[in-house]
C-alpha positions in Angstrom: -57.6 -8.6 59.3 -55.9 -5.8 57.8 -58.6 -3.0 56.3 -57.2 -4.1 52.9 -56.6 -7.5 52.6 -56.9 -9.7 49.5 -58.7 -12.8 48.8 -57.4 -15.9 46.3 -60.1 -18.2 44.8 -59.9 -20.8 42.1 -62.0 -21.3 39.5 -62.2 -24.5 37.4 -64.6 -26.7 35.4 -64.8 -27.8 32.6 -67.7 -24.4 32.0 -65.0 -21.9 33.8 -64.0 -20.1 30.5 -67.9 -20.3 29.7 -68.6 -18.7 32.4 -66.2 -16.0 32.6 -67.1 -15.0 29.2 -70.3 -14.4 30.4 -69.4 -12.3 33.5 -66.3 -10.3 33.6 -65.4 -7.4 30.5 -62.3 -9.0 28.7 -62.5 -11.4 26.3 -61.5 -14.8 28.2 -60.1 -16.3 24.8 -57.4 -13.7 24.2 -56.6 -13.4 28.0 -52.8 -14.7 28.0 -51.9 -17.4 30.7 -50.4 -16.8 33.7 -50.5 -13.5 33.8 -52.7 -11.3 36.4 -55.1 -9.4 34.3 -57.4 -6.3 36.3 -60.9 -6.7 35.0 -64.9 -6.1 36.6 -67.7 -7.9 36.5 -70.8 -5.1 36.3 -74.7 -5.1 37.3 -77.2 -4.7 35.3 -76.8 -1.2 34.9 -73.1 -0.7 33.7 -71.8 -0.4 36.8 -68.8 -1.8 38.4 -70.2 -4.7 41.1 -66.8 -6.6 41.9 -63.1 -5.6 40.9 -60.5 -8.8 40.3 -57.4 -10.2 39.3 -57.8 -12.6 37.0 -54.6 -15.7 36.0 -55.4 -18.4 33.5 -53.3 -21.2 33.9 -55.6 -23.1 31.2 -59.3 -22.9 29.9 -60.5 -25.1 32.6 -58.4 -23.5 35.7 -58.3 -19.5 36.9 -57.1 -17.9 39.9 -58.7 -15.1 40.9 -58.4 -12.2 43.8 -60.7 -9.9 44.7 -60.3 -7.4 47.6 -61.8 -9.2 51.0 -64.4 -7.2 51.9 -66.0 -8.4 48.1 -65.2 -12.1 49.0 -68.6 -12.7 50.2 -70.8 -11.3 47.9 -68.5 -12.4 45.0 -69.4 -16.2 46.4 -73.0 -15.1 46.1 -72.4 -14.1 42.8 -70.5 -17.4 41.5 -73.5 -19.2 43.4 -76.2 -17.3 41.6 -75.2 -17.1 38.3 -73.2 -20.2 37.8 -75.7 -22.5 39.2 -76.0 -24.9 36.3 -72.6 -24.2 35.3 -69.7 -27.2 35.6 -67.3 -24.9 37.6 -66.3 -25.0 41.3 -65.2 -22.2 43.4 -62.8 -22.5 46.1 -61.7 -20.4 48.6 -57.6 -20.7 49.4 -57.0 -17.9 51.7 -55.6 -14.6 52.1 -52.8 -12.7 49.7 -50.4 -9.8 49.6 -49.6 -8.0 46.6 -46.3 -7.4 45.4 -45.0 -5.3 42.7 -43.1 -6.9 39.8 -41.6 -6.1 36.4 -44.0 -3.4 37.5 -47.4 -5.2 37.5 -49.3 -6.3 40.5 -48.5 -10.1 41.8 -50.0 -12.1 44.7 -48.3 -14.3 46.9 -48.7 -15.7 50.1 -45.8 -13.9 51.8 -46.6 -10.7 53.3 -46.2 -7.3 51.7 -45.5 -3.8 52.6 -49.4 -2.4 51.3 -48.4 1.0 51.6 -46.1 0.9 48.8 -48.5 -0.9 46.6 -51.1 1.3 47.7 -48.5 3.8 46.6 -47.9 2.1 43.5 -51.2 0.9 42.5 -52.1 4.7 42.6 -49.8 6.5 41.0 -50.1 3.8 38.2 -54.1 4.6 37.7 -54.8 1.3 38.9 -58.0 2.1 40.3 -59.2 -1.0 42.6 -62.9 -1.4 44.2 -64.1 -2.5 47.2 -67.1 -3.2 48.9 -67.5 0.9 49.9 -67.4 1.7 46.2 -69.1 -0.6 44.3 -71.9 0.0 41.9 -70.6 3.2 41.9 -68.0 3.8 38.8 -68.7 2.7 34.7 -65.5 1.0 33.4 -65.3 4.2 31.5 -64.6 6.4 33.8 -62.0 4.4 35.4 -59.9 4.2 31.9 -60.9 0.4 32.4 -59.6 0.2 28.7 -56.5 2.1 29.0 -55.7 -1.3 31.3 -56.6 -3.7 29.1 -59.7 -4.5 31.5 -62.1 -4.1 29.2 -62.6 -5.2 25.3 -65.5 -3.9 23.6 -65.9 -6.0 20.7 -66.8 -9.0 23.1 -70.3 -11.0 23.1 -72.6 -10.3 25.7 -72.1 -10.0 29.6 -73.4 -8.5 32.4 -74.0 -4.9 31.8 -72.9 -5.2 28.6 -75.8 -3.5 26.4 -75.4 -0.1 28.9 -72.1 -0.2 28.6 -71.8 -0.4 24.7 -74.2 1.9 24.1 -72.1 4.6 26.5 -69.3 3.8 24.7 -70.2 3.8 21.5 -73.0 6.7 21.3 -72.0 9.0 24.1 -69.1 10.3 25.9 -68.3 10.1 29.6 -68.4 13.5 31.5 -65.7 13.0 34.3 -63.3 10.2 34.2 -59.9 8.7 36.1 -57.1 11.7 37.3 -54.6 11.2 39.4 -54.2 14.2 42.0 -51.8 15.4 45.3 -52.8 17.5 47.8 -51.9 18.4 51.5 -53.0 16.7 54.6 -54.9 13.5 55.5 -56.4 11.5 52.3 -60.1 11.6 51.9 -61.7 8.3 52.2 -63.5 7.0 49.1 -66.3 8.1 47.7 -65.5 11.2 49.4 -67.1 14.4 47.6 -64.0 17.0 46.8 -65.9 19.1 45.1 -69.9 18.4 43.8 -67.7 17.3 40.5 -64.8 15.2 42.1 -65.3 12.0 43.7 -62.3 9.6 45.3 -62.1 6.5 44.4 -58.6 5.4 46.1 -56.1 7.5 48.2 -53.3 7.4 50.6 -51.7 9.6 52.8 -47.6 9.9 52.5 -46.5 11.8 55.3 -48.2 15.4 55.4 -49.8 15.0 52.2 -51.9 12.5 50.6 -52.2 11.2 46.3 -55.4 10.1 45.4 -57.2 8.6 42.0 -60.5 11.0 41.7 -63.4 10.7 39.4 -63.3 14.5 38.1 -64.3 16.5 34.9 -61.6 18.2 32.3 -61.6 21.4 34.7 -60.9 19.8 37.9 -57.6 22.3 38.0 -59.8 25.4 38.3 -62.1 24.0 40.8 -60.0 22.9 44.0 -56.8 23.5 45.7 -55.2 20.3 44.4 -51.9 19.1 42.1 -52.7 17.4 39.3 -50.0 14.4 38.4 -49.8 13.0 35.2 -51.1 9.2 35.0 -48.7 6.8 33.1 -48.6 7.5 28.9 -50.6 5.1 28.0 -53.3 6.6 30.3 -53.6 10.2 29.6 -55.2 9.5 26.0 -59.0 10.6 25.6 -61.1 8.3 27.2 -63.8 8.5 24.5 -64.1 6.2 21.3 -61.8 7.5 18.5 -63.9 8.8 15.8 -61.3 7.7 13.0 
C-alpha cells in the first residue's frame, strides 16, 4: 500500500444526514449533491480527529474518503457514536484522487499522487492523517476559507471550543503556504518553535509545504513564502463588521 492511499466508504440510512449533522463541521442540509466537499469531524477539544471527503448523492446515501491510515479509527468512530443510529457503514476499497475543473475527485483508476500532492498543496488544501490528528483547530487550517466549516450550525463534536475560539478570540498562527530548498520536512515537523508542517513535498531539489506559522514567519526562517489562492489569503479571524 502506497504511504498515501485513500479509503471510499458509504454511508446510508435512513439516520445518515442525522448523523452527519451531528459529527462533521458543515451543515449537511446545505451540502450540494454530488459534489466532494473537504470537511473534519473534531474531539472533544476543537481539534481536528479525522479529515474527509464527503458526496451526497441524497439525504439517505454519502460517499465518503478518508486517508487510509484514518480508515480504522474512523470505523471506531462510526461504531461508537452511531450505535443507535439507522445508518450502515461500508467499506468499498481503495481510491486515487484526480484533479478536475480544479477540485479533488476519487476514482478507482490510478493517479499520479505527486501531482495532486502538488496540487492539493499549493491550493491550501490542507489534508490529515493519522500522524497529525488532534493536532490542528479548523481555524488554523482556513477550514472556512474551504467551505469546510459553517459556524452558524447546531451542535457537533467540538463544537462549543470551537465557537467560542471563533467567536471570542483570534487564532495566533494559522495556514501559509511556503518553498524552500532541499528535502521536505515530514509533518508535524518543528521549523522553527513557531512553524509547524502540516503537508509537504519535495519537487526536485526543493520542497513546498503548507506550515502552521504566525504573521512573521518571513523574518524567522530561511523560507519563500507563496501566496495561497485569493480566496485564501483573507484574515482568518471573524470580521468585526
Amino acid at each position: 500500500m502506497d504511504p498515501l492511499s485513500f479509503t471510499h466508504f458509504k454511508l446510508t440510512g435512513a439516520d445518515a444526514s442525522k448523523f452527519l449533522q451531528g459529527q462533521i463541521t458543515i451543515h449537511i442540509d446545505r451540502l450540494k449533491e454530488n459534489i466532494n466537499q473537504y470537511t473534519v469531524i473534531c474531539d472533544l477539544k476543537g481539534r481536528i480527529a479525522f479529515g474527509l471527503w464527503i458526496k451526497k448523492t441524497n439525504p439517505e446515501y454519502f460517499d465518503i474518503v478518508v486517508i487510509a491510515d484514518q480508515s480504522d479509527a474512523f470505523k471506531q468512530h462510526v461504531r461508537k457514536y452511531g450505535a443507535f443510529a439507522k445508518i450502515e457503514l461500508t467499506e468499498q476499497g481503495f481510491v486515487f484522487p484526480h484533479i478536475q475543473n480544479n477540485s479533488t475527485a476519487f476514482l478507482t483508476e490510478a493517479s499520479d499522487l505527486t501531482q495532486w500532492q502538488q496540487f492539493a498543496i499549493e491550493h491550501g488544501e490542507a489534508w490529515i492523517s493519522q500522524d497529525t490528528a488532534h493536532m490542528f483547530q479548523p481555524q488554523e487550517l482556513r477550514l472556512h476559507q474551504r467551505h469546510g466549516i459553517e459556524y452558524d450550525k447546531g451542535c457537533y463534536l467540538g463544537q462549543e471550543v470551537i465557537a467560542r475560539l471563533w467567536f471570542k478570540a483570534q487564532p495566533k498562527q494559522w495556514l501559509h503556504l511556503i518553498q524552500g530548498t532541499g528535502i521536505a520536512p515530514a509533518p508535524l515537523s518543528k521549523l522553527h518553535p513557531h512553524t509547524q508542517v502540516v503537508n509537504s513535498i519535495t519537487l526536485g531539489d526543493h520542497y513546498k509545504a503548507l506550515v502552521i506559522a504566525r504573521p512573521t514567519l518571513s523574518e524567522e526562517h530561511d523560507v519563500e513564502i507563496l501566496d495561497l489562492p485569493d480566496h485564501m489569503r483573507g484574515d482568518v479571524a471573524r470580521p468585526t463588521t
